[in-house]
Structure formats: structure tokens, C-alpha cells
Backbone as a ProteinNet text record, in pm:
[ID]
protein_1_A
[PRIMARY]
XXXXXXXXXXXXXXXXXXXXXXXXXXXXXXXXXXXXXXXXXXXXXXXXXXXXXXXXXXXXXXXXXXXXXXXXXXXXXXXXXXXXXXXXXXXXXXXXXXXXXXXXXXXXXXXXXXXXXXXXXXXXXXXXXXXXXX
[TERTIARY]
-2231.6	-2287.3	-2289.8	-2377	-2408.1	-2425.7	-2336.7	-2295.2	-2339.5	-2445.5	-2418.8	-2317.6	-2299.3	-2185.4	-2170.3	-2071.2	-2059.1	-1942.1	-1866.6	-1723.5	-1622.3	-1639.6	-1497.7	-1460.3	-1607.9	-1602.3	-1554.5	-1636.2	-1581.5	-1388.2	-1362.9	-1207.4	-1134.6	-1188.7	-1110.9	-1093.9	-1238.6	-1224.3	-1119.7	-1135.9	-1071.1	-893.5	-838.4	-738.8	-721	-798.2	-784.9	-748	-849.4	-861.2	-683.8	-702.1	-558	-420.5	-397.2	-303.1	-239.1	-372.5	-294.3	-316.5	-164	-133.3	-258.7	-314.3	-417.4	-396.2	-486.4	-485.6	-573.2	-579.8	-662.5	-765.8	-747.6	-946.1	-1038.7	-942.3	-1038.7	-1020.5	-909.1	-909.5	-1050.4	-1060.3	-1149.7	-1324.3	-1333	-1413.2	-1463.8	-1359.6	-1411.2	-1432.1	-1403.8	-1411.3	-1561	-1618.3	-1754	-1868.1	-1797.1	-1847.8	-1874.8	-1706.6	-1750.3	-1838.8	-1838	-1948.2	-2095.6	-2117.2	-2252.8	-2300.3	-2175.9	-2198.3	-2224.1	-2179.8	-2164.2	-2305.6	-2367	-2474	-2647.6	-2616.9	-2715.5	-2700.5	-2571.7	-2583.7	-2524.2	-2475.6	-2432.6	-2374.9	-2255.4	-2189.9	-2197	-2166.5	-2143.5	-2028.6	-1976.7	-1841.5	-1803.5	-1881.7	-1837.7	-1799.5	-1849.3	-1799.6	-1718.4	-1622.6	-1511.6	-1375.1	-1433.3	-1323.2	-1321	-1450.2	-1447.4	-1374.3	-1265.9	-1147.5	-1030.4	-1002.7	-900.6	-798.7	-668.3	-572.1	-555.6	-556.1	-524.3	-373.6	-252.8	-140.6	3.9	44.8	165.4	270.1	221.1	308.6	339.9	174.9	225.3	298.5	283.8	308.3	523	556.7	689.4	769.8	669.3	740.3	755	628.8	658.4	785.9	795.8	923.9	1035.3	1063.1	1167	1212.6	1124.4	1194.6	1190.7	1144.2	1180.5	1284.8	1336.8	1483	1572	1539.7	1656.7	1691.1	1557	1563.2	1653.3	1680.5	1747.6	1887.9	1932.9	2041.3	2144.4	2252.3	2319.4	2279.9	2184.3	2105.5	2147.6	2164.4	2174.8	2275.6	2323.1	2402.4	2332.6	2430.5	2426	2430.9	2240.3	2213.6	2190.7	2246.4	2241.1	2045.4	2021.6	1896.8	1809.7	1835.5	1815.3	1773.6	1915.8	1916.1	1806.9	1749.1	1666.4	1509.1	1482.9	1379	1361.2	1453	1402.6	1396.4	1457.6	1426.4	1276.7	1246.9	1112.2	1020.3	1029.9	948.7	950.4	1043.6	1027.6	958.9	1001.5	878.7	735.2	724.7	569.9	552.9	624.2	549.7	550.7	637.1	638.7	514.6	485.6	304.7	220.8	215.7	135.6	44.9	141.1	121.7	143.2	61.6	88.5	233.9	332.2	410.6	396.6	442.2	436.5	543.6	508.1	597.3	780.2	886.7	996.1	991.6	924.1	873.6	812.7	707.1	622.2	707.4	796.3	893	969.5	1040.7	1101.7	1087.2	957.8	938.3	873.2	845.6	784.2	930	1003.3	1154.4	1241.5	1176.5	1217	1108.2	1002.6	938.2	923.5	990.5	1049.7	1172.4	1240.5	1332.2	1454.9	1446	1566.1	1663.3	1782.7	1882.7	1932.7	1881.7	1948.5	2078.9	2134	2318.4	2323.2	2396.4	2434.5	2556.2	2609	2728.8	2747.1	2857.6	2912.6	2848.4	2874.5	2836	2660.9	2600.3	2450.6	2414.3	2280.6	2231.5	2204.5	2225.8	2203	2161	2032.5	1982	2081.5	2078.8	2159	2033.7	2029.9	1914	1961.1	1905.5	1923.2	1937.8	2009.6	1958.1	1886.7	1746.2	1660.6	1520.1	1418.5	1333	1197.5	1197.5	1071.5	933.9	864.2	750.5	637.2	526.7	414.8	358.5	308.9	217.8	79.1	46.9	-52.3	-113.5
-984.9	-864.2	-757.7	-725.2	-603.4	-471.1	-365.8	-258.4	-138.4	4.7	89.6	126.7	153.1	190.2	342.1	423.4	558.6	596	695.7	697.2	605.9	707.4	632	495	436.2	259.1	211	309.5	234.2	275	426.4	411.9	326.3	258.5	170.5	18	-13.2	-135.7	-123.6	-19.3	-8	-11.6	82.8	34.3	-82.2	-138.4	-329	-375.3	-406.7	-438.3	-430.4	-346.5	-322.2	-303.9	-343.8	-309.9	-478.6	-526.7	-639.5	-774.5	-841.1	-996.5	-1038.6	-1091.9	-1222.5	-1259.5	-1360.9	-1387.5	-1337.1	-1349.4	-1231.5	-1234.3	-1395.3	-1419.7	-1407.9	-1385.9	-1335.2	-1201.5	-1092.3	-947.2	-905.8	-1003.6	-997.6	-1051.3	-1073	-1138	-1041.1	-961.6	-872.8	-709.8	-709.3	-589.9	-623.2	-736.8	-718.9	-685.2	-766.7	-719.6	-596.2	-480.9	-354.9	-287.4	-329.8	-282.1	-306.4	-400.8	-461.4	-374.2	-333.6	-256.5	-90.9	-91.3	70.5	106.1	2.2	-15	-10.6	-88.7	-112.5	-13.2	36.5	136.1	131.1	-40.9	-183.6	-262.5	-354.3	-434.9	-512.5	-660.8	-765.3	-786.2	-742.4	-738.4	-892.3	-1000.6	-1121.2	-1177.2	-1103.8	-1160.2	-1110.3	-941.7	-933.7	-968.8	-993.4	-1029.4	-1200.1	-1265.6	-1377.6	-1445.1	-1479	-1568.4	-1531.3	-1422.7	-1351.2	-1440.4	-1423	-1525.1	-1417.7	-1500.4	-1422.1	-1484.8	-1381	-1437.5	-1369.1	-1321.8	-1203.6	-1209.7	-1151.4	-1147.6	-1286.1	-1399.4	-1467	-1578.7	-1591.1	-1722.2	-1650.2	-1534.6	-1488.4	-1577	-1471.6	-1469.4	-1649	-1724.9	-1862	-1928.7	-1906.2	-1906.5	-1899.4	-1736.5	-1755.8	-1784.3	-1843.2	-1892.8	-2038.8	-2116.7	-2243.4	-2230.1	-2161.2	-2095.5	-2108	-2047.1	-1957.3	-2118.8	-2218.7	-2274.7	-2436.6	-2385.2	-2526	-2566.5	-2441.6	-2449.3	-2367.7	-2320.2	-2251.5	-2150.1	-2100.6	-1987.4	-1873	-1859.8	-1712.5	-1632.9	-1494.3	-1423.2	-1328.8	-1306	-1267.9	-1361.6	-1306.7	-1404.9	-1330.4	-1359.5	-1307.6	-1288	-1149.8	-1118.4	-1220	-1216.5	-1297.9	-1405.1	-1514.7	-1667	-1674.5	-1561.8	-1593.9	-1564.3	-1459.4	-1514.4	-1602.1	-1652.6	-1792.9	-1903.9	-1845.3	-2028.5	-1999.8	-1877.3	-1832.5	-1835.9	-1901	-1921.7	-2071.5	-2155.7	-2260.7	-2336.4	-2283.4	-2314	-2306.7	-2204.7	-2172.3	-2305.4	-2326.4	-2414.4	-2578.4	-2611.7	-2696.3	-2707.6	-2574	-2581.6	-2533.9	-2529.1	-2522.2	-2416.3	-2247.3	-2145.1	-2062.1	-1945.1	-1827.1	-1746.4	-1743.8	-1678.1	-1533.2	-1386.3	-1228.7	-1212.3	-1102.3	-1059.7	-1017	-1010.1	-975.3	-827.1	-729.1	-608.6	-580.2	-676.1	-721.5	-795	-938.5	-978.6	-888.9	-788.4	-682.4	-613.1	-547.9	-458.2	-531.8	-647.2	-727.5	-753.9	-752.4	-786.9	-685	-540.9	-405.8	-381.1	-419.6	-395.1	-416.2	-575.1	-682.2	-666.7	-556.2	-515.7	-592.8	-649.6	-755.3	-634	-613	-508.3	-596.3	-475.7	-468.6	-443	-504.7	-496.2	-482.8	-360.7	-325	-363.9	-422.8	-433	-449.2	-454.3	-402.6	-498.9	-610.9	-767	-814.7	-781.1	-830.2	-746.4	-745.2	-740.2	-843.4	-818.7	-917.4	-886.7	-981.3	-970.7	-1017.7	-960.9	-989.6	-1047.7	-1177.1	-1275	-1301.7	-1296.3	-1331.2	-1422.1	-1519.4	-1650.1	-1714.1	-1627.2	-1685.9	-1581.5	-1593.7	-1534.9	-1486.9	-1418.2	-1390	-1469.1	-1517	-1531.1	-1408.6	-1452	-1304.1	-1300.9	-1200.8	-1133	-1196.9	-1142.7	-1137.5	-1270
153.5	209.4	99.4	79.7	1.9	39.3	14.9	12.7	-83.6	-27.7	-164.7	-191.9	-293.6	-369.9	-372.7	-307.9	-316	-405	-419.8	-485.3	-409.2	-276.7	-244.7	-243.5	-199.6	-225.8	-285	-416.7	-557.9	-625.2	-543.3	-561.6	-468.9	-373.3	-329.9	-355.4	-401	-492.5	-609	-699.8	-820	-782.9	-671.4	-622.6	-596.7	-516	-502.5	-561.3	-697.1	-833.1	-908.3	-958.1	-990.7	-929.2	-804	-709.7	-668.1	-651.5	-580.5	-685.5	-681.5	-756.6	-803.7	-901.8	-933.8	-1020.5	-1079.7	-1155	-1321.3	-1401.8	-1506.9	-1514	-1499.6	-1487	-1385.4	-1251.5	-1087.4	-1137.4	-1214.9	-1239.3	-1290.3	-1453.5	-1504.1	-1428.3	-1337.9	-1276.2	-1165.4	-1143.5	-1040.3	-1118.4	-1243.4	-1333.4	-1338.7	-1407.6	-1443.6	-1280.6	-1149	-1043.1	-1037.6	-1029.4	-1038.5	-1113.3	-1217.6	-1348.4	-1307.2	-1232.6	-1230	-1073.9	-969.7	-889.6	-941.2	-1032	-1069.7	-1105.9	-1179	-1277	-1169.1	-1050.6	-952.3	-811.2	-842.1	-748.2	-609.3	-602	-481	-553	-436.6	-488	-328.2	-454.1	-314.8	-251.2	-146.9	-106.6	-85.8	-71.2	-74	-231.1	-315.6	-465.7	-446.9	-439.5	-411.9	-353.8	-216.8	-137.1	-89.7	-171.7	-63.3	-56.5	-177.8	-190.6	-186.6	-148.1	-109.9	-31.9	-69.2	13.7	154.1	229.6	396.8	446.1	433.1	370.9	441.9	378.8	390.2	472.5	636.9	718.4	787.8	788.4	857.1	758	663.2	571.4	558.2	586	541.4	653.4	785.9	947.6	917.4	889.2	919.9	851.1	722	653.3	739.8	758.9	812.3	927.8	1032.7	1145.6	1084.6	1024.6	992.1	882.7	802	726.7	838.6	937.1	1035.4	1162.2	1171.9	1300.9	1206.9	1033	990.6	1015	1055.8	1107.2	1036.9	1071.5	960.1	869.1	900.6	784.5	857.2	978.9	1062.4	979.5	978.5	954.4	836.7	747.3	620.3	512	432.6	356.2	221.5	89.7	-25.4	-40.1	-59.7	-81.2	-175	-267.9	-401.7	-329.2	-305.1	-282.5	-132.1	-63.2	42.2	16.3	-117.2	-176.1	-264.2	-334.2	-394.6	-303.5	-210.7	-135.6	-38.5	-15.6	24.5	-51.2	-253.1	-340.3	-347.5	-333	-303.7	-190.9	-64.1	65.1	41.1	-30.8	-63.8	-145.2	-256.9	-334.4	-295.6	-214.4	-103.6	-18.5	51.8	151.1	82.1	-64.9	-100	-61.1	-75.1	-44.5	-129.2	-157.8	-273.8	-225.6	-306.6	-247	-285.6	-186.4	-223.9	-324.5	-373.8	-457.7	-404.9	-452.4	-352	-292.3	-387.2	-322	-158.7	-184.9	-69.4	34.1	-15.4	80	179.2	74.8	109.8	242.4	184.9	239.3	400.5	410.4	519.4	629.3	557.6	619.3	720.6	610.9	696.9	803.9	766.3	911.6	1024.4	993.7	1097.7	1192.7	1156	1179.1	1113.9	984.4	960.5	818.6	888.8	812.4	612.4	606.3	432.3	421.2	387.5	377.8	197.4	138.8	19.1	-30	-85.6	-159.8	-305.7	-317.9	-497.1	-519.3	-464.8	-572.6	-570	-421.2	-449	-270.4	-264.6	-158.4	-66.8	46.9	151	281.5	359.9	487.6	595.1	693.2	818.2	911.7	959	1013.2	1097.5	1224.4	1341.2	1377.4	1530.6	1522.6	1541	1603	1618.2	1578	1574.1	1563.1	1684.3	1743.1	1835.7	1755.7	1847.6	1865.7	1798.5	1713	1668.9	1802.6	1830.5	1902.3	1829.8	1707	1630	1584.9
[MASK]
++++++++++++++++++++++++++++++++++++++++++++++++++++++++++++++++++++++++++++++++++++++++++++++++++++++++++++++++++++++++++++++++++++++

């Protein structure tokens, strides 16, 4: 679908662009897009977005109720040791995993508590997980 190109469009692509994970050569791939949109005045929002991973909340949530349903995972879990094993699942299904920022911050929204201590951070995980809505 092709789109004119106004400012704000184009500051929100450029946020895109530079904001979210890729790789250098889809970065670089969608730089010459913008350029070629800037240039014609329109851009194709399917060269932009069409391969976009569709990802985040559900590929985490799925994680962790299969983390939480293996048995023994409930309680307090060293922050660290529960995203690497959330980088390993991914590479197991053969899934892009988020950044731990992104993990993070997916975890507090979930309502799942950040526990601080001298020695490391750690999630307090329920024993079970609700069902998405979404």
C-alpha cells in the first residue's frame, strides 16, 4: 500500500527505523526505502512493514506459562537465569527473542514483581498463569 509521505509519516518511520532490533541489512534496506519515499513524495508501507516479526507479548506470555507449567519454576526466580532460559526457548521454536529491556518491561505489565537484592535481581512468578484475553 502506498502512502503520501507527509512529515509526520516520515518521523515515524524514521523512529521505526532506528528504534526497533534488525538486522543491518533490513536497516539498510529500509533507509534506501525512506530515501526513495522522500524523493517521490510516497512510500510503500508494505516494503516497510511487510516482514515485520508479529511477536512480543505473545511469544513472552507463551514462554512463561510453559516455564511456570514445568514444574518447580514458581516463586522467586534470579532475573538473569529467567531471561536466558527465555533466550533459549526462543531458539528452540525457532523464535526471535526481545531484548531483556523489552522482556522486562513486558513482565511489569503483566503484573509479575521485581524483587532487588544485594546479590542479583529476581521475579516473583506465580503458580500459574491466567489465560490472554487477546
Amino acid at each position: 500500500m502506498r502512502v503520501a509521505l507527509d512529515m509526520e509519516k516520515l518521523q515515524m518511520i524514521i523512529y521505526y527505523v532506528n528504534s526497533v532490533w534488525m538486522s543491518a541489512a533490513r536497516r539498510e534496506e529500509l533507509h534506501r526505502v525512506v530515501l526513495q519515499g522522500i524523493l517521490v513524495g510516497e512510500v510503500d508501507l508494505d516494503l516497510l512493514f511487510g516482514d515485520a516479526p508479529q511477536l512480543t507479548a505473545t511469544n513472552i506470555r507463551t514462554f512463561l506459562r510453559s516455564y511456570v507449567e514445568a514444574g518447580g519454576n514458581e516463586g522467586e526466580v534470579r532475573a538473569q537465569a529467567l531471561y536466558d532460559a527465555y533466550v533459549e526457548w526462543c531458539g528452540d521454536m525457532a523464535e526471535p527473542s526481545e531484548t531483556v529491556s523489552t522482556f522486562g518491561r513486558y513482565l511489569r505489565e503483566i503484573g509479575i514483581r521485581k524483587i532487588k537484592r544485594a546479590d542479583a535481581n529476581y521475579y516473583r512468578l506465580p503458580a500459574g498463569l491466567e489465560e490472554d484475553d487477546g
